[in-house]
C-alpha positions as CSV (number, residue, x, y, z in Angstrom):
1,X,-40.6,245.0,-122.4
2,X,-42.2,248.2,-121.1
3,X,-46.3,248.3,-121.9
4,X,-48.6,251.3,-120.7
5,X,-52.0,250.7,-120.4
6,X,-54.9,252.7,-120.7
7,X,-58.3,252.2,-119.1
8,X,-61.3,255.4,-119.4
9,X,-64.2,253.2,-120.6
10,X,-66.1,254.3,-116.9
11,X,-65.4,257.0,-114.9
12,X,-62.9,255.5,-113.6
13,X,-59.2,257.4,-115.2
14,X,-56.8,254.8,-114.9
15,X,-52.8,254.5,-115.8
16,X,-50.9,251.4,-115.1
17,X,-47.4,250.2,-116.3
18,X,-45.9,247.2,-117.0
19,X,-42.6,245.7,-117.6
20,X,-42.6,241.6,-119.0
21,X,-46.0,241.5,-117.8
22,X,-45.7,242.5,-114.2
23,X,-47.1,245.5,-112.8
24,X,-44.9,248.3,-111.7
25,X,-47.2,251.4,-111.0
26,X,-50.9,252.6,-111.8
27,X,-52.8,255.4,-110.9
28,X,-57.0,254.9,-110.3
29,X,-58.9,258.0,-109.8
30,X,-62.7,257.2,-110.0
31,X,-64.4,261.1,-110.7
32,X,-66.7,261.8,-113.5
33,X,-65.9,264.1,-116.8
34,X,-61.7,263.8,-115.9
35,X,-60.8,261.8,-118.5
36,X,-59.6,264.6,-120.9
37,X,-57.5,266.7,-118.1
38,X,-55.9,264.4,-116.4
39,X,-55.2,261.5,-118.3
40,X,-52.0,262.4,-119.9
41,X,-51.3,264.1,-116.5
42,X,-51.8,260.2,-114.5
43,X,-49.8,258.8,-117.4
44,X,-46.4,261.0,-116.5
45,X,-47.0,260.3,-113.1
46,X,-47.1,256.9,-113.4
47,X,-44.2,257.1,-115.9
48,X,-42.1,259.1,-113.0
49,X,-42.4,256.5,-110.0
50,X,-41.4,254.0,-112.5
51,X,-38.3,256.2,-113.7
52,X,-39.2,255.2,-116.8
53,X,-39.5,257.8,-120.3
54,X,-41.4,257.8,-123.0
55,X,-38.8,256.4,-124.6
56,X,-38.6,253.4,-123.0
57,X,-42.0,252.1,-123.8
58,X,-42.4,249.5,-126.0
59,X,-46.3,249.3,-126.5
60,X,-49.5,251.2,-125.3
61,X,-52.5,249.1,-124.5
62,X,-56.0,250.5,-124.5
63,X,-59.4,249.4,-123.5
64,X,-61.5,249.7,-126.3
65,X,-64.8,249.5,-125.2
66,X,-67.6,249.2,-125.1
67,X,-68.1,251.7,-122.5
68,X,-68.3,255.6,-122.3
69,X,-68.4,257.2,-125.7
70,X,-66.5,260.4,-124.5
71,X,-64.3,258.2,-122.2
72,X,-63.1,256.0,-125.2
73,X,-62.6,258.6,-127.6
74,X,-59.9,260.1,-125.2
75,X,-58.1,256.8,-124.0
76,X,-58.2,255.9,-127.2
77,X,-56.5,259.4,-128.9
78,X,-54.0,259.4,-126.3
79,X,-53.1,256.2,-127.0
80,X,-52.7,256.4,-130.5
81,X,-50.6,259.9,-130.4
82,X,-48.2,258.0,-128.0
83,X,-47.7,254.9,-130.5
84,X,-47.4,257.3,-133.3
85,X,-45.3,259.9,-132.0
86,X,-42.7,256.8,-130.7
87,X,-43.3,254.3,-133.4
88,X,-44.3,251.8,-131.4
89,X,-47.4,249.5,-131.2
90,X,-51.4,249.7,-130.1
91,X,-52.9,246.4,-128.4
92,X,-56.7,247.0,-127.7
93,X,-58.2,244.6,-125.0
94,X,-61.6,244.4,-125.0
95,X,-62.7,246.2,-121.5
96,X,-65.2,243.6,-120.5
97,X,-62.9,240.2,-121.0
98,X,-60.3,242.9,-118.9
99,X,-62.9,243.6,-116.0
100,X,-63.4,239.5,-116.0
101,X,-59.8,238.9,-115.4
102,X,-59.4,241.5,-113.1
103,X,-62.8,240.9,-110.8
104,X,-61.4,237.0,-110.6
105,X,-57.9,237.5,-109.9
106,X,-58.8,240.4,-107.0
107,X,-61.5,238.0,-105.8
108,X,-60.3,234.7,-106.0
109,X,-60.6,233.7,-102.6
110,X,-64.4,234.8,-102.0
111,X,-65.7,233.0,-105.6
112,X,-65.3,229.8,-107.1
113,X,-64.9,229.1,-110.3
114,X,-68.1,227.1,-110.8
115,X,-70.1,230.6,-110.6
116,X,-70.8,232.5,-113.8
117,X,-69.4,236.1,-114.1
118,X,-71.3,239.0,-115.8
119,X,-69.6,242.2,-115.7
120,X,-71.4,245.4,-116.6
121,X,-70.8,248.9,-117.6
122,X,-73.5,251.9,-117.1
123,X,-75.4,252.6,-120.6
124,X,-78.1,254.5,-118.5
125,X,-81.7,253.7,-116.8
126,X,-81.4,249.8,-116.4
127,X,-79.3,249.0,-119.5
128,X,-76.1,247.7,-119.1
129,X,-73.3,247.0,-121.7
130,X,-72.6,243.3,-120.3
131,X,-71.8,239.8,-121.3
132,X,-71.4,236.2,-119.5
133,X,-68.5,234.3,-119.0
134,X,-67.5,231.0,-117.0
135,X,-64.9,231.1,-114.2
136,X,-62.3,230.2,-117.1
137,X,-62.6,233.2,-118.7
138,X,-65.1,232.0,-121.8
139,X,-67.6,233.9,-123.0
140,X,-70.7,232.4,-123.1
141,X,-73.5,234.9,-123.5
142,X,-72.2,238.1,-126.4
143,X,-71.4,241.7,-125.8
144,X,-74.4,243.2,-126.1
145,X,-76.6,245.9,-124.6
146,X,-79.3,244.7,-122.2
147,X,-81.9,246.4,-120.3
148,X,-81.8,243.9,-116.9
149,X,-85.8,243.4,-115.3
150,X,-85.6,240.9,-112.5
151,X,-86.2,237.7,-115.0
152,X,-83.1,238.4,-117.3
153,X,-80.9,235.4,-116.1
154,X,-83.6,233.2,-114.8
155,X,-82.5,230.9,-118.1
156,X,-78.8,230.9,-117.4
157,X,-79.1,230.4,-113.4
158,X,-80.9,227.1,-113.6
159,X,-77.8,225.3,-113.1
160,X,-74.9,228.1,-111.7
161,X,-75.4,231.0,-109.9
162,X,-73.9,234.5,-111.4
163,X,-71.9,237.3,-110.2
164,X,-72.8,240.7,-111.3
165,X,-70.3,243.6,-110.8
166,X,-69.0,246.4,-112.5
167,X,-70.0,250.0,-112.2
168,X,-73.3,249.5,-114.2
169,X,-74.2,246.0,-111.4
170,X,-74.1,248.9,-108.6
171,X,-77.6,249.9,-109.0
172,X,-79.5,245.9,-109.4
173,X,-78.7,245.6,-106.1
174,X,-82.2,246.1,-104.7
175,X,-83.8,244.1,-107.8
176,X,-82.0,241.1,-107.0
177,X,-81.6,240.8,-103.4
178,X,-84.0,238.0,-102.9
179,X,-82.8,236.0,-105.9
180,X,-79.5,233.8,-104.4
181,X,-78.9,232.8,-108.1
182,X,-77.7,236.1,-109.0
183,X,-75.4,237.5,-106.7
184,X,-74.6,241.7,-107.1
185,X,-71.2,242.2,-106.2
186,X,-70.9,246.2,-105.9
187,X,-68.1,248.6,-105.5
188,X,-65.9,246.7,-108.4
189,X,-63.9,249.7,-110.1
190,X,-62.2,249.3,-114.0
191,X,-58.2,249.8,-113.8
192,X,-55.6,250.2,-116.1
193,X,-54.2,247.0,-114.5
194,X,-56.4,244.7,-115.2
195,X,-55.3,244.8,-119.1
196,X,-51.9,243.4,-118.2
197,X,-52.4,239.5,-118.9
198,X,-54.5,240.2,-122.0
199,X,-51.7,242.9,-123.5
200,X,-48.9,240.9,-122.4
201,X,-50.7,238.0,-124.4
202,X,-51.3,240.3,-127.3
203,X,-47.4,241.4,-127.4
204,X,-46.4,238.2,-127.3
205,X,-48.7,237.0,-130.2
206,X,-47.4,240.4,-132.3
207,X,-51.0,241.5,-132.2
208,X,-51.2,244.7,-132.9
209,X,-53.9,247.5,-133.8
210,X,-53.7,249.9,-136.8
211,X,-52.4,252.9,-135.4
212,X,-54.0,255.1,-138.0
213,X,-57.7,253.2,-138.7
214,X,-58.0,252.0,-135.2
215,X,-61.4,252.8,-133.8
216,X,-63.5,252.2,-130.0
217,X,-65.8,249.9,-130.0
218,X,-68.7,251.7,-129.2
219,X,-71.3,249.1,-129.4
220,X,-73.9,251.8,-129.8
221,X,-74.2,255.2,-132.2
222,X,-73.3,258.2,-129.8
223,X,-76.6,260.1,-129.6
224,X,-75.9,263.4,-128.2
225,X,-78.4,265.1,-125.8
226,X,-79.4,269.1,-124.9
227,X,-78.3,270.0,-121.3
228,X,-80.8,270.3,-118.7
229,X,-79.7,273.7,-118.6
230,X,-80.0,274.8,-122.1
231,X,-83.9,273.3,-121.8
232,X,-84.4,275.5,-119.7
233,X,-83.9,278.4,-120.8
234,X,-85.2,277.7,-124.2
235,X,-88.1,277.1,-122.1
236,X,-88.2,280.9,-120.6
237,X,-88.1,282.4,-124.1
């Protein structure tokens, strides 16, 4: 049972592969705006060091937000040309709950599981697209996005600490640093592979997406913006 898994909520382009829920190649490339060029590029690459076809897949998994609106829209089209082109089914993971399980199984050794984990994607200035969970996996706190100030999890740290990391934690850093309740764990990149255990799960269950109505989960209306560039000049005129 061949799954390929698709992760381009972040900057992060990511390809993995899976056969019966083991991994057997990914590809991670962490650059800004690459998403569209080299996606389907990173998924024939991964396909060839696995000698496996297109044919031989039995499922494409995507992340499905919330995350980058640009990013989703192409994991997501890519995804869905693949399962409709083979016949084949679409799991969606949820990309936070696949950033949990990644985060803990990568960094099992350095956290217990009595600490609280909050990943976070970038939504720009100080809000984050975030939720909380417990070292079992359970969310506790909803999906939502937060603008983070230095009292945001004053209520939930009375009794565990919490781990903030993800691409969006990067920049609290500074904010936090005196606080030992809340603990900024940086450098943590999204990956293709940590959808395995949730899409293997999904498979197993037969739950599938709707290949033709399936849609990201934004979480917020995409609000598009002039360039920088384009403001300027409008300014010379």
């Amino acid at each position: 049972m061949n799954i390929l898994h698709i992760e381009t909520a972040t900057p992060v382009c990511s390809v993995a592969l899976s056969s019966n829920g083991i991994l057997v190649a990914y590809k991670d490339h962490d650059e800004a705006n690459i998403h569209a060029s080299k996606l389907t590029v990173f998924i024939q690459e991964v396909l060839d060091e696995a000698n496996c076809q297109m044919d031989d897949l039995h499922a494409v998994a995507v992340s499905k937000g919330p995350g980058s609106y640009t990013g989703l829209r192409i994991g997501v089209s890519v995804a869905k040309g693949i399962c409709y082109a083979l016949d084949i089914p679409l799991i969606s993971v949820h990309t936070l709950d696949a950033m949990v399980s990644g985060f803990i199984m990568s960094h099992s050794e350095g956290y217990t599981s009595e600490l609280l984990f909050c990943p976070m994607i970038d939504a720009r200035r100080m809000e984050v697209y975030s939720a909380v969970y417990n070292g079992r996996q359970q969310q506790l706190e909803p999906v939502a996005a937060r603008i983070i100030e230095g009292e945001s999890f004053e209520k939930i740290t009375q009794k565990q600490a919490v781990v903030l990391f993800g691409e969006g934690a990067d920049k609290f850093a500074d904010l936090f640093s005196k606080n030992s309740s809340v603990i900024v764990h940086k450098g943590f990149k999204n990956s293709a592979r940590y959808l395995i255990k949730q899409a293997f799960l999904h498979f197993s269950a037969s739950e599938f997406e709707d290949v033709a109505y399936f849609e990201p989960f934004y979480l917020k209306d995409f609000v598009p913006t002039t360039p920088k560039r384009l403001l300027r000049d409008q300014s010379n005129l």
